[in-house]
Each structure stands twice: as structure tokens, then as C-alpha cells.
MDAnalysis code that builds the backbone (N, CA, C; Angstrom):
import MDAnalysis as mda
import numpy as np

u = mda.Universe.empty(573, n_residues=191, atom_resindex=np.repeat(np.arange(191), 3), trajectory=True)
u.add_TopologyAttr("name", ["N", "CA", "C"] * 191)
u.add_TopologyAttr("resid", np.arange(1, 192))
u.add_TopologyAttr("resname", ["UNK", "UNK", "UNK", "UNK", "UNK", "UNK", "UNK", "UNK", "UNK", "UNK", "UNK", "UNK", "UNK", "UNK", "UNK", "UNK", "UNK", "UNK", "UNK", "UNK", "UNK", "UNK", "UNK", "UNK", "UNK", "UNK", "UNK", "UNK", "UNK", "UNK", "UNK", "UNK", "UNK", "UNK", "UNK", "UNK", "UNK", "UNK", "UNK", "UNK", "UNK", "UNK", "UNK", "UNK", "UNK", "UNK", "UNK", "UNK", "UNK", "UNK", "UNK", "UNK", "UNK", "UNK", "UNK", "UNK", "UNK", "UNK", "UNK", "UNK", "UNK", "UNK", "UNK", "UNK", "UNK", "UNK", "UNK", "UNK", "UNK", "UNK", "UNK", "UNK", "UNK", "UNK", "UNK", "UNK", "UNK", "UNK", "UNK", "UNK", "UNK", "UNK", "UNK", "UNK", "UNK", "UNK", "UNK", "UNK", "UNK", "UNK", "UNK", "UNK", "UNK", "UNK", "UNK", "UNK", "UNK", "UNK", "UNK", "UNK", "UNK", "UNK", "UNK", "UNK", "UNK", "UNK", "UNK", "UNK", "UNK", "UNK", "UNK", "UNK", "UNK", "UNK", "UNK", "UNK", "UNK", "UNK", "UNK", "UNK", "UNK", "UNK", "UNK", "UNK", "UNK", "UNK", "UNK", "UNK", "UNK", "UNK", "UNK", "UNK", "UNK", "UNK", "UNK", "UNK", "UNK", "UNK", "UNK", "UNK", "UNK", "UNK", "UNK", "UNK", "UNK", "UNK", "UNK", "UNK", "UNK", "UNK", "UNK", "UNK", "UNK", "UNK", "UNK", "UNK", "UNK", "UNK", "UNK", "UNK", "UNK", "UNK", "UNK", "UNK", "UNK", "UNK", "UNK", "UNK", "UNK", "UNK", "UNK", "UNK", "UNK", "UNK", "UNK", "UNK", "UNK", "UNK", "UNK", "UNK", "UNK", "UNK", "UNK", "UNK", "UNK", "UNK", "UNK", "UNK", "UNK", "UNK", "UNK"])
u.atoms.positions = np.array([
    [106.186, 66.245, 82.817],
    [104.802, 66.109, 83.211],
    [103.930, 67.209, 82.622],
    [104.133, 67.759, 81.518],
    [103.846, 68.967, 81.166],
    [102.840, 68.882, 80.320],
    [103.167, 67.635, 79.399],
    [102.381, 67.651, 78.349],
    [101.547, 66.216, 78.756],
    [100.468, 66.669, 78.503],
    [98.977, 65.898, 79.252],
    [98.923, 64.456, 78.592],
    [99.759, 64.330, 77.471],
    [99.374, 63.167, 76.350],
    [100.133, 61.964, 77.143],
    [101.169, 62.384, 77.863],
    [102.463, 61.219, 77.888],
    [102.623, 61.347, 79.560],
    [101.981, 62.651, 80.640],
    [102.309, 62.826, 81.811],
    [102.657, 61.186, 82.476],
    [102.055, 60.382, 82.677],
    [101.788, 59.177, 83.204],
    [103.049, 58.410, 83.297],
    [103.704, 58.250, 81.817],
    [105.070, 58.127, 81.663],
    [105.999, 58.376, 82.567],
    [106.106, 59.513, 82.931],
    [106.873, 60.413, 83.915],
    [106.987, 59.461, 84.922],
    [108.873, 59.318, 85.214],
    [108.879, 58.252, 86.749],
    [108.491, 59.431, 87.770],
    [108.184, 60.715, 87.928],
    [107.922, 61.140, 88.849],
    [106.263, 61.359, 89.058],
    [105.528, 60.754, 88.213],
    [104.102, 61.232, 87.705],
    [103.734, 60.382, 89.300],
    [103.869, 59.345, 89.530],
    [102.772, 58.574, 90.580],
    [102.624, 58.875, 92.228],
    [104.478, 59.858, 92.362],
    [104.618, 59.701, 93.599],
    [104.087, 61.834, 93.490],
    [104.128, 62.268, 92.392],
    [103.587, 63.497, 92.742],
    [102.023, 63.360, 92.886],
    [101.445, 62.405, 92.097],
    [99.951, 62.845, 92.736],
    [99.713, 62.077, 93.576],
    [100.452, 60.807, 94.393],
    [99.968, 60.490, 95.699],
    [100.739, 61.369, 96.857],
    [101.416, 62.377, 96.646],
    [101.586, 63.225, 97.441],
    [99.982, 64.470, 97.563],
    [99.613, 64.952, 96.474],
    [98.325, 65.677, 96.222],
    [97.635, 64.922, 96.962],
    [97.511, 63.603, 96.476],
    [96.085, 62.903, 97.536],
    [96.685, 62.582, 98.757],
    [97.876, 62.866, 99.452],
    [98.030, 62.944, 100.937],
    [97.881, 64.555, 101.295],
    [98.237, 65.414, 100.437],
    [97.577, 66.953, 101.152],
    [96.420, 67.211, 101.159],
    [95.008, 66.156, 100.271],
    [93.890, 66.598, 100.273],
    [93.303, 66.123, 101.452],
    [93.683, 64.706, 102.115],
    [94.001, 63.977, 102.980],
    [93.903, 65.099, 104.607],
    [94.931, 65.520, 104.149],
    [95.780, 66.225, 105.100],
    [94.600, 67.465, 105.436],
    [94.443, 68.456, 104.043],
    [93.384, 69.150, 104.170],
    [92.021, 69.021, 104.596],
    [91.691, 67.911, 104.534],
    [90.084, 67.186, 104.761],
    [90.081, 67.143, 106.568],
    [91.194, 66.498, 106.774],
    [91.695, 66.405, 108.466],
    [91.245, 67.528, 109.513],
    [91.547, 68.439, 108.241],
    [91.432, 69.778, 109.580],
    [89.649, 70.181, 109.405],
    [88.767, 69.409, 109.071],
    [87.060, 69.592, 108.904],
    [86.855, 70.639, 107.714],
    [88.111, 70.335, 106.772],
    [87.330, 70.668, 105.305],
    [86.139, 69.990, 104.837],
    [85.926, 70.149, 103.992],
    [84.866, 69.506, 102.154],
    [85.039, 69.118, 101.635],
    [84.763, 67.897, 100.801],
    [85.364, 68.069, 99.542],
    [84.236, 68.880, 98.790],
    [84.440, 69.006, 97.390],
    [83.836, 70.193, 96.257],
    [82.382, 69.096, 96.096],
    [81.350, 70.336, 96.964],
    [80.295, 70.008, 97.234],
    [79.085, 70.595, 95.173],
    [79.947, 70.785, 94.766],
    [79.469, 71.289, 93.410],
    [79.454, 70.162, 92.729],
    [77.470, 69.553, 92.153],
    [77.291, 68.529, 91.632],
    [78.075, 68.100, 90.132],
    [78.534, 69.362, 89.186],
    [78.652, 68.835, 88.231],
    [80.199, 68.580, 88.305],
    [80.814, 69.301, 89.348],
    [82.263, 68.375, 89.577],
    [81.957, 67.179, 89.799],
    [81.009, 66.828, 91.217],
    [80.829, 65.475, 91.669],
    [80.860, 63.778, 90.485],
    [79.714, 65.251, 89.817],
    [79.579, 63.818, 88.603],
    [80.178, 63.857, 87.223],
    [81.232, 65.065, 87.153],
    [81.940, 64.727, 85.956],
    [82.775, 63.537, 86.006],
    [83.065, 62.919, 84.793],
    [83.633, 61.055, 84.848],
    [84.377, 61.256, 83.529],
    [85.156, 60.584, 83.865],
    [86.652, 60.039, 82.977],
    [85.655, 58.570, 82.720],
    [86.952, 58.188, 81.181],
    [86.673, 56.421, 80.893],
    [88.069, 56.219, 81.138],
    [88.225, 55.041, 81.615],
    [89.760, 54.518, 82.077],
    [89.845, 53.041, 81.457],
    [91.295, 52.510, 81.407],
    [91.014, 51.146, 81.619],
    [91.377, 50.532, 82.794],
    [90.390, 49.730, 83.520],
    [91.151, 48.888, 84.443],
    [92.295, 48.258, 84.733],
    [92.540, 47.192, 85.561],
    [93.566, 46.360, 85.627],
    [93.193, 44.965, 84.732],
    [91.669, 44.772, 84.025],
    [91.405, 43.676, 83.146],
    [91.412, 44.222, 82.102],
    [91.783, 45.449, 81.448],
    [91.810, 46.007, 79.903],
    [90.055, 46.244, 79.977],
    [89.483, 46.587, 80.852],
    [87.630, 46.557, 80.924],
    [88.190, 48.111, 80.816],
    [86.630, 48.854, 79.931],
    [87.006, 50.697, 80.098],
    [84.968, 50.387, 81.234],
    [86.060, 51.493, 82.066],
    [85.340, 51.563, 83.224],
    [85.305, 53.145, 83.603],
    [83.763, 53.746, 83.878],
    [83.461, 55.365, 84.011],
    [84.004, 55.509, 85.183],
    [84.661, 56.547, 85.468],
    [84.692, 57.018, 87.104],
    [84.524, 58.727, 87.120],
    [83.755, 58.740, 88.441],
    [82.938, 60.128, 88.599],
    [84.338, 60.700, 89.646],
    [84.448, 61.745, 89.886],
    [85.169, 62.307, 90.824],
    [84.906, 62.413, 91.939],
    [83.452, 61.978, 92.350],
    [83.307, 61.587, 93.351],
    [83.445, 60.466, 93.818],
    [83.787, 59.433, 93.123],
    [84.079, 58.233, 93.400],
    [85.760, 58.461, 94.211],
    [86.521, 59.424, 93.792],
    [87.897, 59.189, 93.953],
    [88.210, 60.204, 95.583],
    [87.239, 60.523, 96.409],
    [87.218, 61.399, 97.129],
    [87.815, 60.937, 98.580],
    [87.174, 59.387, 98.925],
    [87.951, 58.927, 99.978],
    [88.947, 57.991, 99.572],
    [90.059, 58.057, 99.971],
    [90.990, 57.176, 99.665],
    [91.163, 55.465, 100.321],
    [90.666, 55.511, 101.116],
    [90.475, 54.264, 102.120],
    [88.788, 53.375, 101.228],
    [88.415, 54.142, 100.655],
    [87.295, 53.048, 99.452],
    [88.425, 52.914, 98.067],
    [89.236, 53.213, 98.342],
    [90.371, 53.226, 97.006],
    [91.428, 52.468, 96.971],
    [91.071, 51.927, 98.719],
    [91.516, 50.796, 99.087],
    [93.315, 51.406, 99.837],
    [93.480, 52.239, 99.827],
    [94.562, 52.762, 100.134],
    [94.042, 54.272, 101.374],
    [95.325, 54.089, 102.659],
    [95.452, 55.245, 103.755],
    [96.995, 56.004, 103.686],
    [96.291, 57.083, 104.623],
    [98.183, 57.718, 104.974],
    [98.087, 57.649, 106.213],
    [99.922, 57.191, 106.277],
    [99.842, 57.086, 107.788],
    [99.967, 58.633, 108.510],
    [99.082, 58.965, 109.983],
    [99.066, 60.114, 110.326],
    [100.149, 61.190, 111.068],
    [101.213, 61.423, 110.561],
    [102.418, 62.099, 110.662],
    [102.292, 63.467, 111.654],
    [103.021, 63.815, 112.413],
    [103.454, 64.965, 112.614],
    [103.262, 66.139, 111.659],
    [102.758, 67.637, 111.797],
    [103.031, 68.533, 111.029],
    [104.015, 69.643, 111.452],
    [104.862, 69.624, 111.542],
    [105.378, 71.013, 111.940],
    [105.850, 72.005, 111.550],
    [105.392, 72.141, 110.122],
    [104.589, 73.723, 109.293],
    [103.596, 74.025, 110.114],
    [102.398, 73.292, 110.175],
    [101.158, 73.778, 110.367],
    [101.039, 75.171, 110.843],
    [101.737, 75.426, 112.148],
    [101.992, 76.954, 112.578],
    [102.631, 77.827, 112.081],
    [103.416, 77.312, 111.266],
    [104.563, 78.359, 110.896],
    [104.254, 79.333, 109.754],
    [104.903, 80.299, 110.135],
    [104.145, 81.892, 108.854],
    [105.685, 82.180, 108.264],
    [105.277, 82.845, 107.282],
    [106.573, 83.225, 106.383],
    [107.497, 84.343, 107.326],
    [108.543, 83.933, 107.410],
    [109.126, 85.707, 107.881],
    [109.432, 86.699, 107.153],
    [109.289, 88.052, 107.343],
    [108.877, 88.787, 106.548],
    [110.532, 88.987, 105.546],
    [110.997, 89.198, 104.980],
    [112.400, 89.686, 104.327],
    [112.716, 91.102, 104.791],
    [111.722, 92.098, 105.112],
    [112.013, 93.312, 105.083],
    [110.418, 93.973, 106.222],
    [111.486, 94.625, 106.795],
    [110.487, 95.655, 107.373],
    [109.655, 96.292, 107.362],
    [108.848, 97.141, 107.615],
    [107.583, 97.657, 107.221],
    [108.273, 99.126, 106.889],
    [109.028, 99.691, 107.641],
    [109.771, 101.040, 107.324],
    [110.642, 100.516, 106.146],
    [111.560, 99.226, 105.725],
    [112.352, 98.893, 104.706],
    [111.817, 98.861, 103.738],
    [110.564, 98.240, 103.753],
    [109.304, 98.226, 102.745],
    [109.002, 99.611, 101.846],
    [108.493, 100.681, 103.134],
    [108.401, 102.040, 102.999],
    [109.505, 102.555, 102.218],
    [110.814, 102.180, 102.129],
    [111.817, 103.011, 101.701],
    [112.212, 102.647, 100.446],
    [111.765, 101.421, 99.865],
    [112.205, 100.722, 99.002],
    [111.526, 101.725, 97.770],
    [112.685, 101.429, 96.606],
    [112.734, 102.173, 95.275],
    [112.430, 101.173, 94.144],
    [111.472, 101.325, 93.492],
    [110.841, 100.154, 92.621],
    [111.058, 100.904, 91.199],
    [112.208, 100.935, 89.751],
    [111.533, 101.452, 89.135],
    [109.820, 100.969, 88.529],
    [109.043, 101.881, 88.299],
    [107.737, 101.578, 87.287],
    [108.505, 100.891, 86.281],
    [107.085, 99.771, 85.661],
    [107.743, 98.981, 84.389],
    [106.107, 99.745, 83.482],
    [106.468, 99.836, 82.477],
    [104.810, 99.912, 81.505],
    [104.493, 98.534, 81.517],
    [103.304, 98.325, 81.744],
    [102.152, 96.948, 81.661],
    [101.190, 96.652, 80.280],
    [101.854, 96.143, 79.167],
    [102.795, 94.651, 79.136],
    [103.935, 94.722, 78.902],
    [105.164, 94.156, 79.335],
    [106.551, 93.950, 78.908],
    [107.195, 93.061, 78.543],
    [108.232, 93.165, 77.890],
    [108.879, 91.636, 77.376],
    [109.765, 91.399, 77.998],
    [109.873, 89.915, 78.673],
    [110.960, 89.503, 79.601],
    [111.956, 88.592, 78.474],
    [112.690, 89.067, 79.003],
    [114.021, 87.934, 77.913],
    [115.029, 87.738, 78.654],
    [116.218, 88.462, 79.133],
    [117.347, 88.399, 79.901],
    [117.364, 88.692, 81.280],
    [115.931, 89.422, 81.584],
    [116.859, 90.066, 82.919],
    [115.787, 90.268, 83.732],
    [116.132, 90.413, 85.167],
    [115.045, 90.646, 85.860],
    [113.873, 91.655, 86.096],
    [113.070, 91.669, 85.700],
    [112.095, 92.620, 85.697],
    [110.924, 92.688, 86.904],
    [111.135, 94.341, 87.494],
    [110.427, 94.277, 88.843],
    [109.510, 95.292, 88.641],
    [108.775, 95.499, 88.889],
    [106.800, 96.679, 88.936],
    [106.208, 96.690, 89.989],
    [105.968, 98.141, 90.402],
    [104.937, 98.114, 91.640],
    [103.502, 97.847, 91.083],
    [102.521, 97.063, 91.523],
    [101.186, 96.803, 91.641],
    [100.538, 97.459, 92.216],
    [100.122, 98.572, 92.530],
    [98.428, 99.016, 93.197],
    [97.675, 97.837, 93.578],
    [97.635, 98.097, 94.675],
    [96.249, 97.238, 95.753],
    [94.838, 98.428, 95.537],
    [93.794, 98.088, 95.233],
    [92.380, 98.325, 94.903],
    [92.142, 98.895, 96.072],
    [92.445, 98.145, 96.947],
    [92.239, 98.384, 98.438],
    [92.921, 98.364, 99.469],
    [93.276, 98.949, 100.379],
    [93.972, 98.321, 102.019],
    [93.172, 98.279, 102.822],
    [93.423, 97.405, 104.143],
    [93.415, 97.028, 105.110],
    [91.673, 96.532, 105.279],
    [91.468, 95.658, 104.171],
    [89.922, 95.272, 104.269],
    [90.005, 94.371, 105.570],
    [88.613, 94.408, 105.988],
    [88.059, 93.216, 106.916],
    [87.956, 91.617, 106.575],
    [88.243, 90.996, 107.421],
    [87.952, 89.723, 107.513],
    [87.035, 89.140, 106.568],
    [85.781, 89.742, 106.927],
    [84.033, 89.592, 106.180],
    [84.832, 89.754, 104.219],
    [85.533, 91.131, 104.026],
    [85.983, 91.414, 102.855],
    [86.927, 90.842, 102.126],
    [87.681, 89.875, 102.681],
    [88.380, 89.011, 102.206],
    [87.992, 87.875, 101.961],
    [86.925, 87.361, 102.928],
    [86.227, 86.211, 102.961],
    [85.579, 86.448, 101.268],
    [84.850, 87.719, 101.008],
    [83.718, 87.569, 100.208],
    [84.844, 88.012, 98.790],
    [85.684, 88.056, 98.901],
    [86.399, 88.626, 97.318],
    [88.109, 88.280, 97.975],
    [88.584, 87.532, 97.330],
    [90.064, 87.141, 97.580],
    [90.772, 88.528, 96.674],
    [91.980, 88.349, 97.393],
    [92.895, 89.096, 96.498],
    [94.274, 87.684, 95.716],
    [94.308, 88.272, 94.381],
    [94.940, 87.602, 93.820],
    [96.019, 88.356, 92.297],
    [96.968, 87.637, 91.991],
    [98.254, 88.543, 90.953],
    [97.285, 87.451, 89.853],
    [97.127, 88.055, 88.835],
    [96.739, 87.098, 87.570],
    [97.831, 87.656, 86.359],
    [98.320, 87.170, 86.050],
    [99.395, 87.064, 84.814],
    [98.920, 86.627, 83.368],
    [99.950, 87.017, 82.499],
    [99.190, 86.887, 81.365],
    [100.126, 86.374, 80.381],
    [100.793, 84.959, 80.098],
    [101.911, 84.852, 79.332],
    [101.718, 84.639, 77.963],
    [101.835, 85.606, 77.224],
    [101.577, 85.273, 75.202],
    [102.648, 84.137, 74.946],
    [103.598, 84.466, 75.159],
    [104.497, 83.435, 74.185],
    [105.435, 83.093, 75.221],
    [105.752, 81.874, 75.615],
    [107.107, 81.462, 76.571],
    [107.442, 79.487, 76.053],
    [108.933, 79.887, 76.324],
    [109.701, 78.468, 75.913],
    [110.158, 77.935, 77.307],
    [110.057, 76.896, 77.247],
    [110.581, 76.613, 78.451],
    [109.220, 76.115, 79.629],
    [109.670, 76.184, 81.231],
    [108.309, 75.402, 81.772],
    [108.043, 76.411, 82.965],
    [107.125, 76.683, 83.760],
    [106.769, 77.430, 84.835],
    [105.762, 76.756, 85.263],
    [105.377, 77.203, 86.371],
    [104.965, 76.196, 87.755],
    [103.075, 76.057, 87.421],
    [102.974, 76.934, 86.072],
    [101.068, 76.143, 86.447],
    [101.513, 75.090, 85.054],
    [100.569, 74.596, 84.943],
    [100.783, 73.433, 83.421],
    [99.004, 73.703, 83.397],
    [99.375, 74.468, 82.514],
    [97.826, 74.601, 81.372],
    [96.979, 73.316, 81.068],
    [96.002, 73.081, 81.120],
    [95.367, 72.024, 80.705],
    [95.702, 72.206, 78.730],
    [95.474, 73.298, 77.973],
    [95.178, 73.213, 76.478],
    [95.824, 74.792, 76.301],
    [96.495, 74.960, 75.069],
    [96.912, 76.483, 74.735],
    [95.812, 77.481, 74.119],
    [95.888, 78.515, 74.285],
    [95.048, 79.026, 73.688],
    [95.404, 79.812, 72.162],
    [95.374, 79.685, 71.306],
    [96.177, 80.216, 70.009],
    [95.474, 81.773, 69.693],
    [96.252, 82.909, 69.287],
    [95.983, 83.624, 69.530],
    [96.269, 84.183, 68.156],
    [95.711, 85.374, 67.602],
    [95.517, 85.524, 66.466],
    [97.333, 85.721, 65.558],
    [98.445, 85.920, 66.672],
    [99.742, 85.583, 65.736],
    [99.670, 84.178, 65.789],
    [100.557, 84.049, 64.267],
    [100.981, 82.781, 64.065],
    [101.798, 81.767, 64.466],
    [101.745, 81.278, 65.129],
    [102.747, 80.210, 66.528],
    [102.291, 80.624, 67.532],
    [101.592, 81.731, 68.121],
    [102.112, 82.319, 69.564],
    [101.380, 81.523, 70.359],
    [101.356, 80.939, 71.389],
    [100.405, 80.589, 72.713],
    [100.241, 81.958, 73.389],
    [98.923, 81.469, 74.202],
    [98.622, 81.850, 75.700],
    [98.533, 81.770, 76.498],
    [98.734, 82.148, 77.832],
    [98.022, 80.919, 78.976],
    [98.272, 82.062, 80.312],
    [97.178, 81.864, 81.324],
    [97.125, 82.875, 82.597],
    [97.137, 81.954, 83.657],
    [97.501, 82.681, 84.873],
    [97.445, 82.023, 85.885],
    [97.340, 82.843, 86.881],
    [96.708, 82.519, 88.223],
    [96.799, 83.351, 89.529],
    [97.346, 82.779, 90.276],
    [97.984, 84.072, 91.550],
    [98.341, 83.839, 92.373],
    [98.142, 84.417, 93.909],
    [97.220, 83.628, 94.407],
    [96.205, 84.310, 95.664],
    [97.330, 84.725, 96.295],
    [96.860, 86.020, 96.970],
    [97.665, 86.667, 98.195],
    [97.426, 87.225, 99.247],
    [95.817, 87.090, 99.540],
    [94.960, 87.620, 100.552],
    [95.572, 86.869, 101.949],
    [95.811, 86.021, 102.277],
    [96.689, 85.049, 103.118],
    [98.407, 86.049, 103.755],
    [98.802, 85.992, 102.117],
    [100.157, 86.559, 102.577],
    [100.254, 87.980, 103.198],
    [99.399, 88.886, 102.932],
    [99.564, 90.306, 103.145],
    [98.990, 90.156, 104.817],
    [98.547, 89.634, 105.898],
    [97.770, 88.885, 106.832],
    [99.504, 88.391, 107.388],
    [99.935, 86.999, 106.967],
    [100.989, 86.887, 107.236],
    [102.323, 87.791, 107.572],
    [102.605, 88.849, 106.890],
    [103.072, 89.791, 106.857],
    [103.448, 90.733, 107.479],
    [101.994, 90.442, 108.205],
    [101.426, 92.107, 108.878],
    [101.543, 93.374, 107.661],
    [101.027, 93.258, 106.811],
    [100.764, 94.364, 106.091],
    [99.731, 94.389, 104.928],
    [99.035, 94.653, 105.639],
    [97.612, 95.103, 104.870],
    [97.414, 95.919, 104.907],
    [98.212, 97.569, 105.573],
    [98.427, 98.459, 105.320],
    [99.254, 99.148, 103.830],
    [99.809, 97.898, 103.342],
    [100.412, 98.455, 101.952],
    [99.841, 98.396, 101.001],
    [100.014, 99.818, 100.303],
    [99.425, 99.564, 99.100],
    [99.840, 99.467, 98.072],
    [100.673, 98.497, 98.236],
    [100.965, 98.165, 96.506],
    [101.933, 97.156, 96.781],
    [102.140, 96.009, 95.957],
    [103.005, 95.278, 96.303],
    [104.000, 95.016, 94.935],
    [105.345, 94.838, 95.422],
    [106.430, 94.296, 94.135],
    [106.756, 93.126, 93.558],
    [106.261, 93.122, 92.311],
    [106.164, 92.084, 91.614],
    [107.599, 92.059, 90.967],
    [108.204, 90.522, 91.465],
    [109.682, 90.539, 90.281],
    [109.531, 89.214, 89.548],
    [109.665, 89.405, 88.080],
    [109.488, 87.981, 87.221],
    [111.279, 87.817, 87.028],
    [111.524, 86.367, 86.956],
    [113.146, 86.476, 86.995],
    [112.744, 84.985, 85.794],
    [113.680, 85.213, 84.459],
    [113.644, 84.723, 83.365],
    [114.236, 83.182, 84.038],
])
């Protein structure tokens, strides 16, 4: 499902995004939004129908599922409450030995772990609300697949190399945790 040309193909392509449109579903439930931003609303794909007709559709057209002619049935959640448990203590935390890595490094064989500096600890509510915290990564060259799928590569002035970044919010987890008192958190990339 990786590559955007052929995703569709994929026997797993139909039942992963009607799972997405049962979590948006799911998300909307609890008195979300959908993306009240007009030029999402009215950006539009050309498709073909079920008569070979090419027919525009806006993204706002695709927002309720029940005009799409299709529902989910309303299930039990019993995540909804549930928080991560922590792996380690707040004193285990404290004691833990990270070597430093220099920032950028090359991963190839083996596991590679770095402490991160937090900008900040123990912001307010109001301060999280108004600026998330998030890990943004930066991959030049990789074979193989990892969990965002790039829309397009970015080519970069070596010859073959790709690019591609991704985040990973964590303002949530450090909250979960109980520790928003730490400052710095350990990052491990495992090949």
C-alpha cells in the first residue's frame, strides 16, 4: 500500500480505509468536527463511477458516511479509558543511563538510543493546548517500509537519495505517564 500508483490493488487496501472511516466515525461520536478549513472542504478528486462517468468529488462530500449510503454498527469501546502503563518508574526513569548519540546518525545494524531535551517541563494545560509537543525525524535514505507512507519523495541534491519526515505527537503521552516533570525523553530507532 505504499506506493500511491497501485495502493487500491492491495487486498488489504478497502478494509484498511473502512476501518479509518469507522475511527473518524468513532471520533466525530465523541462531539468532534470535521476539518472546518474551506480549502480542505472544497479540494476535489476526478474519479470514475460505477458507469465509467468521471465524476468531481469535494471532501466534503465524503464526510458523512450514512449520505454514502453506508453506517457502523455502534460497538462497545473498552480502550476508551485505558492509558498506557508506564514500563518504568519515575526514580527507574531517573536512574537510567542513555549513552549520547551525535545528531545525525546512521542506522544500519543495530539499535540506536539518544536522549532528547524537552524545551520545556511541566507546561500548563492552556500551553499545550496552544503549541503541541512533538519528535519530528528526518529520514535521507531508507530501503524497506515504516509506518508514515509519504505522499511524493523529495530528491535531494545526492544522486538516488530520498527524503521524507515525519512526526510524532507526544504532548498526550508525557500527561499519560505522569511525567511532565522530565526533561528529556529516550528516543530508540531499532533497524
Amino acid at each position: 500500500m505504499g506506493a500511491l500508483y497501485s495502493a487500491a490493488r492491495d487486498p488489504i487496501f478497502y478494509s484498511h480505509h473502512a476501518n479509518i472511516d469507522r475511527m473518524w466515525t468513532i471520533w466525530k461520536s465523541f462531539g468532534r468536527n470535521d476539518i472546518t478549513d474551506p480549502d480542505y472542504q472544497n479540494a476535489s478528486y476526478v474519479f470514475y463511477d460505477e458507469n465509467e462517468n468521471l465524476v468531481r468529488v469535494k471532501n466534503s462530500d465524503a464526510f458523512d458516511t450514512k449520505k454514502l449510503g453506508y453506517d457502523y454498527k455502534q460497538l462497545d469501546l473498552p480502550w476508551l479509558n485505558t492509558k498506557p502503563t508506564p514500563r518504568m518508574t519515575k526514580a527507574q526513569r531517573r536512574r537510567r543511563r542513555v549513552k549520547k548519540v551525535d545528531l545525525p546518525f546512521t542506522l544500519k545494524d543495530k539499535i540506536v538510543s539518544t536522549v532528547v531535551k524537552r524545551p520545556q517541563i511541566n507546561r500548563s494545560k492552556v500551553e499545550k493546548d496552544e503549541k503541541k509537543e512533538s519528535l519530528l525525524f528526518s529520514i535521507q535514505e531508507f530501503a524497506g517500509s515504516f509506518v508514515n507512507v509519504s505522499h511524493a519523495a523529495q530528491t535531494s541534491s545526492d544522486a538516488g537519495s530520498t527524503e521524507t519526515t515525519f512526526s510524532i505527537g507526544i504532548t498526550n503521552l508525557w500527561d499519560q505517564l505522569d511525567a511532565n516533570d522530565e526533561d528529556s525523553i529516550v528516543v530508540t530507532l531499532v533497524p
